[in-house]
C-alpha positions in Angstrom: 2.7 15.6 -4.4 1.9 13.0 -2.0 -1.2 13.2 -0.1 -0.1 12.0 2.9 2.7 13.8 3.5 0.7 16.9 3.0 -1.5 16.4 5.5 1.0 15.4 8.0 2.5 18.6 7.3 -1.0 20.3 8.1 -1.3 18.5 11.4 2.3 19.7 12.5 1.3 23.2 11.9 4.5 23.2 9.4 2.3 26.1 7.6 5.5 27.6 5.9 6.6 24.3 4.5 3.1 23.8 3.1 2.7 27.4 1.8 5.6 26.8 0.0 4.8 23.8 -1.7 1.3 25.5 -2.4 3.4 28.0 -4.3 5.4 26.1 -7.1 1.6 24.4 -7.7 -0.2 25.2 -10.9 -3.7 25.9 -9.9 -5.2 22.8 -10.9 -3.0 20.2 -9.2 -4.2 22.3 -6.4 -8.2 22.4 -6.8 -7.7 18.4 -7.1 -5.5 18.3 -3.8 -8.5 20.2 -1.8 -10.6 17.6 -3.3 -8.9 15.2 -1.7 -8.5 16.2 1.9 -11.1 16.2 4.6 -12.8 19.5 5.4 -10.7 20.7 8.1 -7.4 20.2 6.1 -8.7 22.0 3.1 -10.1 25.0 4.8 -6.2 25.3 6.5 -4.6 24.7 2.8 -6.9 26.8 1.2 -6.5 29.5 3.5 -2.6 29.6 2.6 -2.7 30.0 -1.0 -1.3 33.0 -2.1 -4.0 35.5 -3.0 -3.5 35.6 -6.7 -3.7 32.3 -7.1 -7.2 31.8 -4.4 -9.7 32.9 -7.2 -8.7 30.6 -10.2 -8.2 27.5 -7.5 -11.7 28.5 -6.2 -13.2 28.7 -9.5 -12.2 25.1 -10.0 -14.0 23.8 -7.1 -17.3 22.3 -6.9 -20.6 23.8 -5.8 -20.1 22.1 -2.3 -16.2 23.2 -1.5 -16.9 26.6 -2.9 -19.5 26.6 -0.5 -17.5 26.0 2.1 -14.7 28.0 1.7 -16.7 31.0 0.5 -15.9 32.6 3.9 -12.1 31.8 3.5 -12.4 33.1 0.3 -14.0 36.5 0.4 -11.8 37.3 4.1 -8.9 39.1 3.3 -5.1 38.1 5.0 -4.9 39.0 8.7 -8.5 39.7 8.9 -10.9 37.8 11.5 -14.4 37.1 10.8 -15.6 40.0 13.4 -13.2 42.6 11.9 -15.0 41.8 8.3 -18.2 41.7 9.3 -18.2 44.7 11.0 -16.7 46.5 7.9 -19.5 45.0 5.3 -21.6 46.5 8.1 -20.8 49.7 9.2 -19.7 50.2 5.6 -23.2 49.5 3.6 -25.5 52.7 3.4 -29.1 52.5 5.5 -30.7 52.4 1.7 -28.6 49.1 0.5 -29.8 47.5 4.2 -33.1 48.7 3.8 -33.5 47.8 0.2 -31.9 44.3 1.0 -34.1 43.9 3.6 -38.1 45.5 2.4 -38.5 42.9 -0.5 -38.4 39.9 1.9 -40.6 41.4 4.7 -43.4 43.1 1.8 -43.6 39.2 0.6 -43.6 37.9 4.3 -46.2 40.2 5.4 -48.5 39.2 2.4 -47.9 35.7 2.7 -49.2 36.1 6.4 -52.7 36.0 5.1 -52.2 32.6 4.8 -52.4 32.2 8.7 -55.3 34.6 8.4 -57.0 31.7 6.0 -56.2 28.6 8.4 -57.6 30.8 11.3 -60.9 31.6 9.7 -61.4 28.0 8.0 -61.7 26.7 12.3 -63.6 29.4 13.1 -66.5 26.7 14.2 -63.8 25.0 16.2 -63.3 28.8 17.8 -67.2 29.0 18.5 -67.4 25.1 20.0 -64.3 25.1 22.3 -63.7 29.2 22.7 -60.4 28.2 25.2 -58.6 27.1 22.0 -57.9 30.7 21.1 -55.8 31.3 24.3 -53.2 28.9 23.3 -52.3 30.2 19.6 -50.0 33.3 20.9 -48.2 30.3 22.9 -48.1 27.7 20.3 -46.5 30.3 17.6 -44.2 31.6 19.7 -42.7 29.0 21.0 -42.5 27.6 17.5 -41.3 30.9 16.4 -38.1 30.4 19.3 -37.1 27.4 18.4 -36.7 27.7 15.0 -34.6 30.8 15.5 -32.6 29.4 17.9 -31.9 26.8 15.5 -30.8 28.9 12.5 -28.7 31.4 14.9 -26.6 28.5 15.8 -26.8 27.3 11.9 -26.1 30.8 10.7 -22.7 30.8 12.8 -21.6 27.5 11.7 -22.1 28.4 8.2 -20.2 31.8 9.1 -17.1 30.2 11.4 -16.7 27.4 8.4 -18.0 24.7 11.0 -21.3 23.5 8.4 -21.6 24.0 5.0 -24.8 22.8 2.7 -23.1 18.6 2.7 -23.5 18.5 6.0 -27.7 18.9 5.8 -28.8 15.4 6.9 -26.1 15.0 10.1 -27.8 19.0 11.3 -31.3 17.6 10.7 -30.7 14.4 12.8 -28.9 16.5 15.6 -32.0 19.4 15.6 -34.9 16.3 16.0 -33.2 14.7 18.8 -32.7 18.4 20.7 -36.6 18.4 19.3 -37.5 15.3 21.1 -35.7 16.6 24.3 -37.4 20.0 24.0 -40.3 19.2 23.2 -40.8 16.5 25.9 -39.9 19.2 28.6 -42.3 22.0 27.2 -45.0 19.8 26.6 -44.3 18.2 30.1 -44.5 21.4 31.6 -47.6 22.9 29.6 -49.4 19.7 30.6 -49.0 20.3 34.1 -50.4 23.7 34.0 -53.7 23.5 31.8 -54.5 20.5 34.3 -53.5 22.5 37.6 -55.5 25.7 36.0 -58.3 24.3 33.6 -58.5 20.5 34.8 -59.2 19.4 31.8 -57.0 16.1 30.8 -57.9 16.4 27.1 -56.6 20.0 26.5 -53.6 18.7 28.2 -52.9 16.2 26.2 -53.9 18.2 22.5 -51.7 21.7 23.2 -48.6 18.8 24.5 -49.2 16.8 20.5 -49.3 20.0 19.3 -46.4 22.0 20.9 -44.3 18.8 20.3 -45.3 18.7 16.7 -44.7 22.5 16.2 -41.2 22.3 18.0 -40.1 19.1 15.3 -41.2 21.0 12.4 -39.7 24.6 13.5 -36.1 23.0 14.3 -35.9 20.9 11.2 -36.8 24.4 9.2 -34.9 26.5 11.1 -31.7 24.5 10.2 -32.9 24.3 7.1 -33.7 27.5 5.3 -30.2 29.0 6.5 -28.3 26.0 4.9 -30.3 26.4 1.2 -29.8 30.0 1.8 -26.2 29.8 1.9 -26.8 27.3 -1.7 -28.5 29.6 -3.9 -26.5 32.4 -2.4 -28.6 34.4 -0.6 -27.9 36.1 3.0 -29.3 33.2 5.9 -29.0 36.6 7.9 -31.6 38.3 6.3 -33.9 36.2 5.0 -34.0 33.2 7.5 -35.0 34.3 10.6 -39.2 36.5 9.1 -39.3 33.0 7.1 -38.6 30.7 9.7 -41.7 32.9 11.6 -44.2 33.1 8.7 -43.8 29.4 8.1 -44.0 28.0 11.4 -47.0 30.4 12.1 -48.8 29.1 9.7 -47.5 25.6 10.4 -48.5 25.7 14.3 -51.6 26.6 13.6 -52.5 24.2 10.8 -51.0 21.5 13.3 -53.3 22.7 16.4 -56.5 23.0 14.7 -56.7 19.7 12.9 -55.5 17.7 16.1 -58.2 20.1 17.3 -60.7 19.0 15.3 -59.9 15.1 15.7 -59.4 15.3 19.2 -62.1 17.1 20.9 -64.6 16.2 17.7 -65.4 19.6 16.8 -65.6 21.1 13.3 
């Protein structure tokens, strides 16, 4: 089968003429078709294979297609992404979502006592410069926001077919330069209220290093995790959003204290 004339079929929307010439293809002249076309075109061909043929092409694919077309592969015909998801839902007992659900937030809440540590190695810094405490519930939570913003959008890429795990490095450059912008703005912002309220130049200018640090390291995870999720087949849903917090708690404050600690010279 020519390539070309394939895809110019796809673009023309001749769907019939290519579900047809899907049909009299043995399954493996097929899995090296997909391999050939570009992401868009495969997810269209893909979608119209016949279904008994959709789980032997799909187990022929590698770890990256099959990652990408998981979505296409597990919706059934006629079916839109809200219609399925709402079925998995609705139809999974309170006991499978809890049980799904209480092994990742009993490890989260244990692994929280690493924040507990980093707080209670600065607790000099704490007794030196007492103000410092006042920005931590800021710092995390901002943090915290961004990095779920990040995965939200991540997560419904992943489930609307528009990202899949090759696509890592081009999400990580487009979350640091919404980082950059972000973090300019907050920072910006924050910097003009410590000096209106505390007028103190130096606070200013260590909660704006640290929020801008904390923003670049809670985007680039929070587009992340989702993305490695969706590798070793786990659900981004689930699991994602309580990391994304725990580690960029932690982070934050790891980040604020030893700017801290170099900036204002206490110990």
């Amino acid at each position: 089968m020519n390539r070309q004339i394939f895809t110019d079929l796809l673009e023309m929307k001749e769907f019939k003429a290519v579900k047809s010439i899907l049909e009299d293809m043995d399954t493996a002249t097929i899995a090296e078709l997909l391999g050939e076309l570009k992401e868009k075109e495969r997810r269209e061909a893909f979608g119209l294979i016949e279904t008994p043929k959709k789980e032997k092409v799909f187990a022929q694919l590698d770890d990256d297609m099959q990652s990408c077309l998981a979505k296409t592969f597990t919706e059934k015909d006629g079916q839109n992404t809200r219609e399925v998801q709402e079925k998995q839902y609705f139809d999974t007992s309170v006991l499978i979502h809890a049980k799904n659900r209480i092994g990742w937030l009993l490890f989260l809440m244990l692994s929280a006592t690493i924040t507990q540590t980093i707080i209670a190695h600065y607790e000099s810094a704490f007794a030196a410069v007492p103000l410092l405490v006042s920005f931590i519930p800021m710092l995390t939570d901002t943090g915290g926001n961004c990095g779920s913003q990040s995965s939200t959008l991540i997560i419904r890429g992943i489930a609307l077919d528009e990202i899949c795990f090759r696509d890592i490095f081009k999400v990580m450059f487009k979350e640091v330069r919404v980082a950059l912008v972000v973090s300019l703005g907050l920072a910006v912002v924050n910097g003009m209220y410590i000096i209106l309220r505390y007028h103190n130049g130096m606070l200013a200018v260590l909660i704006a290093i640290s929020l801008t640090a904390t923003i670049f390291m809670a985007k680039l995870i929070g587009c992340v995790l989702p993305l490695f999720a969706g590798k070793l087949h786990l659900d981004p849903a689930i699991m994602a959003a309580p990391l994304i917090t725990t580690i960029v708690d932690a982070g934050s404050i790891m980040i604020y204290f030893t700017i801290a600690t170099k900036l204002l010279g206490v110990v």
